[in-house]
C-alpha positions, -999 to 999 in steps of 0.1 A, spaced: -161 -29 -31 -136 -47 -2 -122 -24 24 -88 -31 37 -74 -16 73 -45 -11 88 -32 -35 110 -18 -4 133 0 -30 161 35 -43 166 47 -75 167 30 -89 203 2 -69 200 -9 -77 161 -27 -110 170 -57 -94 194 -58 -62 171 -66 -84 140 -93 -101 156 -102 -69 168 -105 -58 131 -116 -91 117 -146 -90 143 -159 -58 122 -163 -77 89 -134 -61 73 -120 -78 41 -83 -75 46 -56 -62 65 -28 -43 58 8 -35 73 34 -5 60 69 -1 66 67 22 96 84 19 131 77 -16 131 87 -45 108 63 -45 76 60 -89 79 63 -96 120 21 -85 125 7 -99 92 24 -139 104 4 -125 141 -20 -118 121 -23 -151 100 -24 -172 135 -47 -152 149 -83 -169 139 -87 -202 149 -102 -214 115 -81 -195 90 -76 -161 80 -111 -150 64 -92 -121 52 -63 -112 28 -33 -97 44 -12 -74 21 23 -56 28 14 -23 18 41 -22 10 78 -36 16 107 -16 7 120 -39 -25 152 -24 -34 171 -26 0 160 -62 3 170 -96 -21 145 -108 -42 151 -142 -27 144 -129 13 111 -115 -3 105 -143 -22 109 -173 12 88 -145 30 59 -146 5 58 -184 5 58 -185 39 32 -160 46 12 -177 20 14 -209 35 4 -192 70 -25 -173 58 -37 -204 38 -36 -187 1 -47 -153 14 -8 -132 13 -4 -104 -13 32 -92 -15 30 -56 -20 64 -42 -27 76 -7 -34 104 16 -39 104 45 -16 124 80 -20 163 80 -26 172 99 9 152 69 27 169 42 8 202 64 5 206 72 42 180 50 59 184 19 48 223 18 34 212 9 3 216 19 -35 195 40 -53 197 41 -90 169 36 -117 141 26 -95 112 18 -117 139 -2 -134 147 -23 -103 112 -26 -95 102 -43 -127 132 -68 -119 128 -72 -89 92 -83 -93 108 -105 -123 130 -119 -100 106 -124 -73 82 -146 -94 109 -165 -106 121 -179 -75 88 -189 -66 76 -202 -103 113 -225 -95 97 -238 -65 60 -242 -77 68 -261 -109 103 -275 -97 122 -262 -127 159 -246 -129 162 -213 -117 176 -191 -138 172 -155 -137 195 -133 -153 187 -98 -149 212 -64 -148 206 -54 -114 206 -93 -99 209 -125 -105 197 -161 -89 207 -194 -105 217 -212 -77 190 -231 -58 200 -261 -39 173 -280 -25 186 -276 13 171 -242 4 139 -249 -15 104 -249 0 90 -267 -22 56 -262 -40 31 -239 -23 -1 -257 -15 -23 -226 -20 -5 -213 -53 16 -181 -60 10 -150 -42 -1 -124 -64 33 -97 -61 16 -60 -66 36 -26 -69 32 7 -48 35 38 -71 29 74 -74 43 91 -107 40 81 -139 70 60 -146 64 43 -116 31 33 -125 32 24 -157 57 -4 -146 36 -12 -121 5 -16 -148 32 -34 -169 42 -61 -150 28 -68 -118 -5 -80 -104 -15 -51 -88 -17 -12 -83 -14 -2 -49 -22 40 -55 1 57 -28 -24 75 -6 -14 111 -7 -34 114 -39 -67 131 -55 -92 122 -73 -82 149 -98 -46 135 -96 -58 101 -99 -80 109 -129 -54 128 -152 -18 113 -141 -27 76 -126 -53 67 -150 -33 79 -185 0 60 -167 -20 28 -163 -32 26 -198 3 36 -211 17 6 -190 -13 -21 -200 -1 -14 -231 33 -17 -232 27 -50 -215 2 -58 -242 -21 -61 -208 -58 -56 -203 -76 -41 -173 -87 -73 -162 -49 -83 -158 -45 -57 -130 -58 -52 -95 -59 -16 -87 -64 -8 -54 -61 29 -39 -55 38 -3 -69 64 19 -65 90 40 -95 92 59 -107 110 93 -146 90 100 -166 96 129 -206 100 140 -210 135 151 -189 167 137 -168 170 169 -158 134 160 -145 142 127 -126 172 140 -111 154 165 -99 128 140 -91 154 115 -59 167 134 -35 135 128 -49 134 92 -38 166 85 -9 164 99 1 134 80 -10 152 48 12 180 60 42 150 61 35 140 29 33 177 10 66 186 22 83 156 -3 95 169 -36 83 134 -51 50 143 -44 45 175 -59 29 163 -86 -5 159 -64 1 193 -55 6 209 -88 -30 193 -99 -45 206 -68 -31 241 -78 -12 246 -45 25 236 -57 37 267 -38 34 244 -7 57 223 -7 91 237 -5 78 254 21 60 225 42 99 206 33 116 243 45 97 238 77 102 202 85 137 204 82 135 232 112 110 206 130 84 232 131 54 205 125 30 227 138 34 256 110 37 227 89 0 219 97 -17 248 100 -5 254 63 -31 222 50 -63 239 51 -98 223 46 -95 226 13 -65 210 5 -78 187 33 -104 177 14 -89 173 -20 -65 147 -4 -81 129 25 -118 121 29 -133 131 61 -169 125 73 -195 100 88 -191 61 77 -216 69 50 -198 103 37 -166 85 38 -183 53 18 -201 75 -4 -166 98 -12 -142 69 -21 -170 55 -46 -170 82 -63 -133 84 -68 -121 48 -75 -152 32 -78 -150 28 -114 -117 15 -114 -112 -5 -83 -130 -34 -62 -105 -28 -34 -95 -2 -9 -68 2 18 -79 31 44 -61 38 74 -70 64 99 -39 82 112 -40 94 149 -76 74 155 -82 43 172 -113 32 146 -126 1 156 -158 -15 170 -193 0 158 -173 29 140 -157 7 116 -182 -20 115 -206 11 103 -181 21 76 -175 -13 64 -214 -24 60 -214 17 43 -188 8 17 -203 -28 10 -234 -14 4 -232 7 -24 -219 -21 -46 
């Protein structure tokens, strides 16, 4: 199984923190749409080994719907042609207040602008690759102008692969349906991943008329890692307070409700609305810890995500919120989770 980080650094500081990563045998790199710009580190990021990126950088992921297909679309070719063939254009949807009242944007049918925008997407760049007519024609947008002031051209390392981000059901399935990958959103279980993702994944394979083998799925992680208990403890705080975060989105009951603790989260949302973030913590005990996130030494970490996605998935994304994992620490987890292949 590959392990992907995250590349936790903004733009100025992405460059040194990849090779800081890179130098621990990691297999990829990952950036989310957070307080920084989701593209800025991964072109840092890209420039930052002197012999090529041994590594695949992935936006995990992009907010789709407030951008146009054809900004993702010169941003994947160019990334592509930076990291020498090694981008994956991870896109997803987010919740309607973000996209609503963050972004500006407009929030209506999502998995159905999702499937078109990834449509749209690989149309633009199939135009560019092959040099035919564009012309997409979809009911949310529409691109049949391409002059070639604006065309790149043909990628010289091919098309990046475009994956989805998903959660429920309908989401998923669409992903499974039509794009390259699955990119499982990380507050998740391997309960929840075994009776909602799984059933979602087939439904969408075969709507798609799709095998396995035509999608990547790749989970994410919560995970706290150290050597010594006091290590994990200590890591354990931001990670619960991150699951905390998460439980208090209605979207994301649905984890909950498998887990048998759906009574949480209007509470957890009642309390982040007040700002009380520390109630809002000390409501995620170790068991619910535990059902979500994956806490323990490199090997008990390694050991943990096998058994949950290791049937399904040759890839992981891990991130470690409110740690600074790097050096021996991660090179330990890395050489943990390579070895039990």
């Amino acid at each position: 199984m590959q392990i992907e980080i995250q590349l936790d650094a903004p733009p100025g500081a992405a460059a040194e923190r990849a090779r800081t990563l890179l130098a621990s045998g990691v297999d990829g790199l990952f950036t989310f749409e957070g307080q920084h710009d989701v593209f800025l580190p991964l072109i840092e990021a890209a420039l930052a080994h002197p012999d090529g990126v041994p590594a695949d950088l992935t936006t995990n992921v992009a907010i789709a719907l407030p951008r146009s297909p054809m900004h993702l679309a010169h941003t994947a070719h160019d990334l592509q042609t930076l990291s020498r063939g090694r981008f994956r254009l991870g896109l997803g949807s987010q919740i309607r207040p973000h996209i609503e009242n963050r972004y500006g944007s407009t929030w209506d049918r999502p998995a159905a602008r999702m499937r078109e925008w990834v449509a749209a997407v690989r149309a633009i760049l199939a135009a560019w690759q092959d040099g035919t007519r564009l012309d997409f024609r979809g009911e949310f947008t529409r691109h049949t102008l391409m002059a070639p002031t604006f065309n790149p051209g043909p990628n010289a390392y091919g098309l990046p692969p475009v994956l989805m981000g998903a959660l429920g059901p309908v989401m998923t399935r669409t992903a499974a349906e039509v794009a390259d990958g699955l990119l499982v959103m990380p507050f998740n279980s391997a309960d929840h991943f075994r009776e909602r993702t799984l059933p979602a994944i087939e439904a969408g394979l075969d709507r798609g008329d799709r095998t396995w083998d035509d999608l990547e799925v790749v989970p994410q992680v919560i995970c706290a890692v150290g050597r010594t208990p006091e290590e994990v403890e200590r890591a354990t705080l931001g990670v619960r307070g991150l699951v905390a975060f998460y439980g208090s989105t209605p979207a994301y009951r649905p984890v909950l409700e498998v887990a048998g603790r759906e009574e949480l989260q209007p509470e957890l949302n009642r309390l982040s609305k007040t700002g009380d973030f520390a109630a809002m913590i000390e409501l995620v005990d170790d068991d619910l810890l535990d059902t979500i996130a994956v806490r323990g030494t490199p090997e008990q970490v390694a050991a943990e995500i096998h058994r949950r996605f290791g049937t399904y998935a040759d890839r992981v994304c891990v991130y470690f919120p409110g740690s600074d994992v790097s050096g021996d620490l991660l090179t330990a987890l890395v050489d943990a989770v390579h070895a039990r292949d």
